[in-house]
C-alpha positions as CSV (number, residue, x, y, z in Angstrom):
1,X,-9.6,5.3,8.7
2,X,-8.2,3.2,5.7
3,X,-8.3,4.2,2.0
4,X,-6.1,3.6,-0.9
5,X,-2.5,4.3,-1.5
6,X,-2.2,7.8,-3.4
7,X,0.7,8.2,-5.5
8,X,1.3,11.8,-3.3
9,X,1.3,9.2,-0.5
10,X,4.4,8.0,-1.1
11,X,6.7,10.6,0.8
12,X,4.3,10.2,4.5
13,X,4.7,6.8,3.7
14,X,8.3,6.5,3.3
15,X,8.4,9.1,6.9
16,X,6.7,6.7,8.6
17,X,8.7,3.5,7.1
18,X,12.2,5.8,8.3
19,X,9.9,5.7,12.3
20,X,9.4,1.9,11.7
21,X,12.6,1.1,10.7
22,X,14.3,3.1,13.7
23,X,12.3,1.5,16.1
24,X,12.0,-2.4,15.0
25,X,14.1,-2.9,12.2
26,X,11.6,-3.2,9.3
27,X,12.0,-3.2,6.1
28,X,15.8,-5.6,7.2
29,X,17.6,-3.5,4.9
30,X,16.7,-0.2,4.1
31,X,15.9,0.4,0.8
32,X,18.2,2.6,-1.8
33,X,14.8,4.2,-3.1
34,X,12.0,3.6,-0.5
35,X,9.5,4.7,-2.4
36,X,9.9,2.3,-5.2
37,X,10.6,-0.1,-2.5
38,X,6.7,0.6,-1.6
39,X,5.5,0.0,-5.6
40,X,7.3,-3.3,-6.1
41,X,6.5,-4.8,-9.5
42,X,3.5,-6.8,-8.9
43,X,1.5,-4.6,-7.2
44,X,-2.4,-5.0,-7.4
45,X,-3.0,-2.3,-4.9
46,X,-1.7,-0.6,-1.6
47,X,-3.9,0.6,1.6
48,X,-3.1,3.6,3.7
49,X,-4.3,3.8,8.2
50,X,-4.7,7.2,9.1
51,X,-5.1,9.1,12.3
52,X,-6.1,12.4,12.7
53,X,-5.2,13.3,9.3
54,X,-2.5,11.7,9.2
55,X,-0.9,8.5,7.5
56,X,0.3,5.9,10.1
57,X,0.2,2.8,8.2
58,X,0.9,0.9,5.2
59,X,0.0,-2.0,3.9
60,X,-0.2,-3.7,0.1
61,X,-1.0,-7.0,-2.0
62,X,1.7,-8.2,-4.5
63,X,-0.2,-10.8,-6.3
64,X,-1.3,-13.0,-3.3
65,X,1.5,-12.0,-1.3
66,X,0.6,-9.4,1.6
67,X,3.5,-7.0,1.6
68,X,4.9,-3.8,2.9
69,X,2.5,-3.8,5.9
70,X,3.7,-1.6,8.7
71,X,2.6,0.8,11.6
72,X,4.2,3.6,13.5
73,X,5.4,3.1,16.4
74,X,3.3,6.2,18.4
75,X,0.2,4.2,16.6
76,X,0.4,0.9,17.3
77,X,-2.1,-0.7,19.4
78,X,-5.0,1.2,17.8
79,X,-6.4,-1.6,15.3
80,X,-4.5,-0.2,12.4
81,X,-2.8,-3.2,11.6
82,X,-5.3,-5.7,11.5
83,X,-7.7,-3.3,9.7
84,X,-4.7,-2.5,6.9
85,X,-4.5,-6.8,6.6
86,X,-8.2,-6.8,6.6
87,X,-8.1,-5.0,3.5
88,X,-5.3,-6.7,1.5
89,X,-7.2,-10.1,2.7
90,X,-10.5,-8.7,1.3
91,X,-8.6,-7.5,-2.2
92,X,-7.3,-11.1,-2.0
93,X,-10.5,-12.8,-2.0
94,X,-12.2,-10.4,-4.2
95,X,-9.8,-12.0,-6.5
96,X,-10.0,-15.3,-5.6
97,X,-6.9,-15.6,-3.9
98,X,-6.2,-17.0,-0.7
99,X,-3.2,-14.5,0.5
100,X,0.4,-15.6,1.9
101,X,2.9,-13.9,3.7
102,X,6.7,-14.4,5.2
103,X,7.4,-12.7,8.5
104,X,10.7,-12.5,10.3
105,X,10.7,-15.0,13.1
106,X,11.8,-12.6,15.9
107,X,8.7,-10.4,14.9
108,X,6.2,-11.2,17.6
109,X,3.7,-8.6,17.4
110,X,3.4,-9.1,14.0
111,X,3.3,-13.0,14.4
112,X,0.6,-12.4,17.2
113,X,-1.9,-10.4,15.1
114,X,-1.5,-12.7,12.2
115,X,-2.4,-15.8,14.9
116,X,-5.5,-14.1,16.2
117,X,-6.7,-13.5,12.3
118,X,-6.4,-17.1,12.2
119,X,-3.5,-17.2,9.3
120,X,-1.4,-20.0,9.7
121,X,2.0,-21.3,9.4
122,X,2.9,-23.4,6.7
123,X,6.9,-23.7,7.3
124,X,9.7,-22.2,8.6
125,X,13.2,-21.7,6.7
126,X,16.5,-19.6,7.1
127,X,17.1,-17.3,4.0
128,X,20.3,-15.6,3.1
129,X,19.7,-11.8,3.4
130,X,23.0,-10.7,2.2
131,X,26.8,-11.4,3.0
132,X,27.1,-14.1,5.2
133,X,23.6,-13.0,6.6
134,X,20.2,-15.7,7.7
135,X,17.4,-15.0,9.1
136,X,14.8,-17.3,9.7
137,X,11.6,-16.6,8.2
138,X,7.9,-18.0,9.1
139,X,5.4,-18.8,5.8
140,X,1.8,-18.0,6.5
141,X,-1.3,-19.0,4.4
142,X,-4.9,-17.3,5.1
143,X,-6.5,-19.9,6.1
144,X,-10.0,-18.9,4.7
145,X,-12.5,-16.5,4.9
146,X,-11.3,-13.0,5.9
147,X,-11.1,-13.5,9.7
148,X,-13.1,-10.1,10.3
């Protein structure tokens, strides 16, 4: 099940960002205040994937820019990430907007389900994250329609 971001979301949402983070490294760096790292200024909304009651999955739109998307570990597999970018790519269009994204380039699963949902790269670059710190980074465009 999907539905919006709560404000008295924010601390099963930061719980589960601590799992994802553990296990693959996402967000990079971890925030200094993870909930305000999950209302970034810009936001125009914020979906939430649960299970059994539970929240395990985020995902938001930043403008045109889908952000903060991210499933537990113990959940993945279960369509809750392409249903959570189903709804930022809806919010998107509702808008007008055809959504982008920047992904990590050793992120495969996440690379993988934004393939099949027929987004597509538009470039490739290596960003400084910090102190003598680059990771390369993929740019993806929607590239129309919602894919679902």
């Amino acid at each position: 099940m999907l539905r919006r971001r709560r404000p008295t979301d924010l601390d099963a949402c930061t719980a589960v960002l601590a799992e994802v983070h553990a296990h693959s490294g996402y967000p990079h760096h971890w925030p200094d205040d993870p909930a305000r790292w999950l209302t970034p200024d810009g936001l125009t909304a914020a979906w939430v994937a649960l299970s059994a009651g539970r929240i395990v999955g985020h995902g938001a739109l930043c403008g045109r820019e889908v952000s903060r998307l991210y499933v537990a570990p113990g959940a993945r597999g279960a369509g809750h990430g392409g249903r959570l970018l189903g709804a930022v790519e809806d919010a998107a269009a509702a808008r007008g907007l055809r959504p982008v994204l920047e992904v990590k380039a050793t992120d495969a699963a996440a690379i993988a389900l934004y393939e099949r949902r027929g987004w597509v790269r538009h470039g490739t670059e290596r960003q400084d994250w910090g102190a003598e710190e680059r990771v390369t980074v993929h740019r993806y465009e929607r590239a129309g329609g919602t894919g679902h």
